[in-house]
C-alpha positions as a printed NumPy array, in Angstrom:
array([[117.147, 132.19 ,  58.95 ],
       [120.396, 134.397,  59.12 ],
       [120.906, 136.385,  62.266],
       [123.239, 138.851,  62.631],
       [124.964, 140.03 ,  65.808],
       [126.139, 143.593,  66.092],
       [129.353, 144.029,  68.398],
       [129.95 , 147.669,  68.931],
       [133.471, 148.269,  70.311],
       [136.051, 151.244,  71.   ],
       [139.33 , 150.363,  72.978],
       [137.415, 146.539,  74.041],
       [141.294, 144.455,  74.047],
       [140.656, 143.784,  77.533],
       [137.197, 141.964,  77.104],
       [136.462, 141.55 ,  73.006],
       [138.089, 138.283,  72.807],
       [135.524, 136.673,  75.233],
       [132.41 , 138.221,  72.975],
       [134.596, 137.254,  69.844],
       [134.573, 133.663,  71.021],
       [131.118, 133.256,  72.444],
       [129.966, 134.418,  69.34 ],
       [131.851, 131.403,  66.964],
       [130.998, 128.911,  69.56 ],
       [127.701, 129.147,  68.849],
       [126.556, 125.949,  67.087],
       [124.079, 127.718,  64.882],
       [125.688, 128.248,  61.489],
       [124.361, 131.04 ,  59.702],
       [125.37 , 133.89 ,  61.973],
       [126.729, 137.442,  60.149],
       [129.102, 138.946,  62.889],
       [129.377, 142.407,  62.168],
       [132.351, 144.865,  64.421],
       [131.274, 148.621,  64.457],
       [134.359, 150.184,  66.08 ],
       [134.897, 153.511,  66.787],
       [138.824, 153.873,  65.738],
       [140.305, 152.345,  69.219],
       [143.892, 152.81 ,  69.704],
       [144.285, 149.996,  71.875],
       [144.597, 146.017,  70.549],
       [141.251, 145.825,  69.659],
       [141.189, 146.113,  65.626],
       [144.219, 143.401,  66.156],
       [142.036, 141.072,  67.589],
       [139.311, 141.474,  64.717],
       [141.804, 141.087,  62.155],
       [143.03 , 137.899,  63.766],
       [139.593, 136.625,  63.747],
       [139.209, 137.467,  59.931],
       [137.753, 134.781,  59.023],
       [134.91 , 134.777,  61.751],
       [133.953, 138.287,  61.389],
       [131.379, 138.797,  58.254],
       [131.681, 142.583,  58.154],
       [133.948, 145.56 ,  60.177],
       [134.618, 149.141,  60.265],
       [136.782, 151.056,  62.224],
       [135.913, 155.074,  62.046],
       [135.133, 157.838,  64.278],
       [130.966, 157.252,  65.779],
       [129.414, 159.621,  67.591],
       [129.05 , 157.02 ,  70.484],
       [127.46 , 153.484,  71.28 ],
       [124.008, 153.661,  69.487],
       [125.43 , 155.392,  66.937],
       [127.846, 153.014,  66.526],
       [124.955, 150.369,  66.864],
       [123.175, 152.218,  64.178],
       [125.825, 151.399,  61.538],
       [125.686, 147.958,  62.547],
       [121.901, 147.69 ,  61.637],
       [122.055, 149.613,  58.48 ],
       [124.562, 146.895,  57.251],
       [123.17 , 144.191,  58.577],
       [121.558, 141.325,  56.318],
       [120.044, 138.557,  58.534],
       [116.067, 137.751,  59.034],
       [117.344, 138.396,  63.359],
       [118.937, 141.621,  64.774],
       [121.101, 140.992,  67.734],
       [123.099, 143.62 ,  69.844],
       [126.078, 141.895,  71.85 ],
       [128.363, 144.352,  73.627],
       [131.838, 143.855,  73.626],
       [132.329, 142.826,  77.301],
       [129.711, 140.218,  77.179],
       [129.091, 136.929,  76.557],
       [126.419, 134.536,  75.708],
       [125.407, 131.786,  78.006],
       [126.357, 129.134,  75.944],
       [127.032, 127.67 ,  72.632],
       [122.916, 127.016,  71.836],
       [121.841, 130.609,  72.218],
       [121.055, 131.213,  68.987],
       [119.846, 127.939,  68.083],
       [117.373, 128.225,  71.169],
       [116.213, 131.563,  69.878],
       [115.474, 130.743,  65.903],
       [113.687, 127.795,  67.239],
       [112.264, 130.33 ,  68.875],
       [111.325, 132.253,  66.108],
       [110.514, 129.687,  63.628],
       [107.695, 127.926,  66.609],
       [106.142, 131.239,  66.825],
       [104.721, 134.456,  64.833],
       [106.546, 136.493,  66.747],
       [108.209, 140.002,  65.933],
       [110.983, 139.656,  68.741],
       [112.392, 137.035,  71.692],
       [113.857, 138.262,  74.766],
       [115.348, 135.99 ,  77.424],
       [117.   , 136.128,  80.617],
       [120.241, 137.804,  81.785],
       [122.761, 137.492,  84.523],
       [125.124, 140.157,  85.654],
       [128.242, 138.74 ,  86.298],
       [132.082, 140.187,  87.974],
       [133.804, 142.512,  85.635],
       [136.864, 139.931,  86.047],
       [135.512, 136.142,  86.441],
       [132.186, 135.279,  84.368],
       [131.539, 132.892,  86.402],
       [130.745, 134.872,  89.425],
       [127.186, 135.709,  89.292],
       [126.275, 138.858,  91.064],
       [122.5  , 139.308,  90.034],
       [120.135, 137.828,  88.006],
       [117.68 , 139.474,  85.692],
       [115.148, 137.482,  84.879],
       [112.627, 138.689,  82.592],
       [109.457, 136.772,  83.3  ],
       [106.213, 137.011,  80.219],
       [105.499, 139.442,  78.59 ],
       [101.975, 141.403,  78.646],
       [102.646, 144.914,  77.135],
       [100.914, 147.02 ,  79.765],
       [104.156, 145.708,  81.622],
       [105.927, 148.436,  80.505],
       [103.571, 150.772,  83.127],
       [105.047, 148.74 ,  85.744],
       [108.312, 149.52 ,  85.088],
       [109.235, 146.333,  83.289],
       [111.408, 146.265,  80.594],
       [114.072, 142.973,  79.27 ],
       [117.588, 143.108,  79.161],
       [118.424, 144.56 ,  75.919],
       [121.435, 142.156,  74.975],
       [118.577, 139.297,  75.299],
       [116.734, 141.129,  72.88 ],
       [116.716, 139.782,  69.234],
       [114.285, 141.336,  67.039],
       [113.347, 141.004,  62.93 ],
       [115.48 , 143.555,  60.729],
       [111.903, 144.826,  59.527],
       [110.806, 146.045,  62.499],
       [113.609, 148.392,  62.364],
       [113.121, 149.044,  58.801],
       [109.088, 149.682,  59.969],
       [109.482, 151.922,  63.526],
       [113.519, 153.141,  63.362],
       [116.318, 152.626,  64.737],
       [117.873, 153.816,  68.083],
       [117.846, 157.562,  69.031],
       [121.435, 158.865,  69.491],
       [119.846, 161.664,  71.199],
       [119.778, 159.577,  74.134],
       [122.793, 158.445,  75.669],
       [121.973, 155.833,  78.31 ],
       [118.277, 154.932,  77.438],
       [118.275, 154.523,  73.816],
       [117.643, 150.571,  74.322],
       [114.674, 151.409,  76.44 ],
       [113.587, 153.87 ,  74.358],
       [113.742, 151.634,  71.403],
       [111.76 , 148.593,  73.058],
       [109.393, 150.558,  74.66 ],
       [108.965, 152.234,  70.991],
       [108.594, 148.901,  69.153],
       [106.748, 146.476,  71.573],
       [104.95 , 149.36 ,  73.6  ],
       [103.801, 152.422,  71.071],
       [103.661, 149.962,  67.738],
       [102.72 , 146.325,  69.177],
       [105.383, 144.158,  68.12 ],
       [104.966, 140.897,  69.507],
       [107.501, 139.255,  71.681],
       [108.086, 135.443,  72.733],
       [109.859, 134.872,  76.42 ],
       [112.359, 132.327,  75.775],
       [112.73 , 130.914,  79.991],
       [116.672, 130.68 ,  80.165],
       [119.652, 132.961,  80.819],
       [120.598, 134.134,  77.14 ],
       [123.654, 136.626,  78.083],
       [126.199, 137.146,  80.736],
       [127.006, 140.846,  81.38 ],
       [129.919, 142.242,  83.089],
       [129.161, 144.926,  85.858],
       [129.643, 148.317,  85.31 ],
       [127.571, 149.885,  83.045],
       [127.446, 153.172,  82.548],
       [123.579, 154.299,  83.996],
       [124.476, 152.501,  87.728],
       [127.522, 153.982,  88.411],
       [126.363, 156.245,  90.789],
       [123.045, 158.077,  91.983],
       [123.992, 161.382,  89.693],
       [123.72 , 158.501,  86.694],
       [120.907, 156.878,  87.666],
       [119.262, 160.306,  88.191],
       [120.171, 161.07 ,  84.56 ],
       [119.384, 157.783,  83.327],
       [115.855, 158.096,  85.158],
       [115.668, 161.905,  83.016],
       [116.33 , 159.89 ,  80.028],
       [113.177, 157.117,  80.637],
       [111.026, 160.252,  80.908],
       [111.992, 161.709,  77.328],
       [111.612, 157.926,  75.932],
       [107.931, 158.412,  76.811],
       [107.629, 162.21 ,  75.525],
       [109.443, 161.568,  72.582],
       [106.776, 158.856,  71.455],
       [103.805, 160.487,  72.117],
       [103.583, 158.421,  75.299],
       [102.532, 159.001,  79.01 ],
       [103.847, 157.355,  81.981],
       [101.952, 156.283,  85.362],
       [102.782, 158.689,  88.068],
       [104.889, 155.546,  89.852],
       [106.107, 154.046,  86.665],
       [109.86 , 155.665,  86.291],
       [110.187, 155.227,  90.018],
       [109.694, 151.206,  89.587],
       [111.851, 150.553,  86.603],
       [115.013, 151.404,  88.972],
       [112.972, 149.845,  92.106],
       [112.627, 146.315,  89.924],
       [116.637, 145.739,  89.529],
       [116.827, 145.428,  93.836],
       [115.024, 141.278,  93.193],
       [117.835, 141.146,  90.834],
       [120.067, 140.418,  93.498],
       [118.16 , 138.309,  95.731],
       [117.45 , 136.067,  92.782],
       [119.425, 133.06 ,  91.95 ],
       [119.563, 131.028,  88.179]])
């Protein structure tokens, strides 16, 4: 079972070498790493090219941002798993993958999500909150709940079957996406109980209120545009949900 992890990245020097090797640490061996850059002008292509031999597949060209950029990535992709791994994160440890095709191959399952902590933009170590996704039951999603999407590693066919992400969107295209495939067209999903990723703080959605508030816009239109309709209290929990994420502890 070939998974392939898709590391979109655009002027990444500062972090991509950590993603670059948490990915060949992993002690699973048939792993396609694919770089979608978006023509940085920084070190990054540098450190690609010096990892030549670890990288399956790269292109450096103008996107028309992140999920586009993520878009390529699937399009070229050729593993049975999906993966999306941003270029300031890391996985958890050297047996994510083989945790999560064991996974795969114990159940019938369309996707496997795990657990994520949120760590300090400049030590990994330093956990600052823990996301921890919990089972999933898909009327979940009317609660607000939703996994962390660089835990989320789905079959290529269920993006062949239901799409990919909607670069209309620009900070909810992952939601829209799971909420599209688990939610609207019942793909199944297995909880795998452990921290999967480590993500640096930072991202673009929580800045600040004004992006949360745009963010929170954005969760709406991932309903609308599938044909979908909300509780009257479930965009208010999905941002509500994250405050546990800071009281909890792996």
């Amino acid at each position: 079972m070939k998974v392939s992890i898709i590391t979109a990245t655009y002027n990444s020097a500062a972090t991509l070498k950590d993603t670059l090797d948490s990915v060949a640490s992993q002690d699973y061996l048939d792993i396609e790493h694919i770089i979608i850059d978006g023509s940085s002008i920084d070190e990054t292509m540098n450190m690609v090219e010096e990892r030549g031999e670890r990288i399956s597949k790269c292109i450096s060209e103008p996107d028309k941002g992140i999920y586009d950029a993520m878009n390529k990535g699937i399009a070229l992709a050729s593993g049975d798993i999906i993966a999306i791994l941003n270029s300031d994160d890391v996985y958890q440890d050297s047996q994510v993958i083989s945790d999560v095709v064991r996974t795969f191959q114990e159940n019938p399952v369309d996707a496997v999500y795990g657990d994520l902590v949120y760590v300090a933009a400049d030590d990994l170590n330093q956990v600052k909150r823990y996301w921890k996704s919990g089972n999933y039951y898909r009327k979940a999603f009317l609660n607000g709940w939703m996994p962390p999407h660089p835990s989320f590693f789905v079959r290529k066919e269920c993006y062949a079957r239901f799409g990919k992400f909607d670069t209309s969107l620009k900070s909810s295209a992952d939601y829209e996406l799971m909420l599209r495939f688990l939610f609207k067209n019942h793909c199944s999903a297995a909880y795998l109980y452990r921290i999967l990723v480590r993500m640096r703080e930072g991202g673009q959605s929580n800045e600040n209120i004004l992006n949360r508030l745009l963010a929170n816009q954005e969760d709406r239109k991932a309903w609308t545009k599938n044909g979908l309709s909300p509780r009257f209290y479930t965009l208010s929990l999905k941002p509500l949900r994250k405050i546990g994420q800071y009281f909890k502890r792996p």
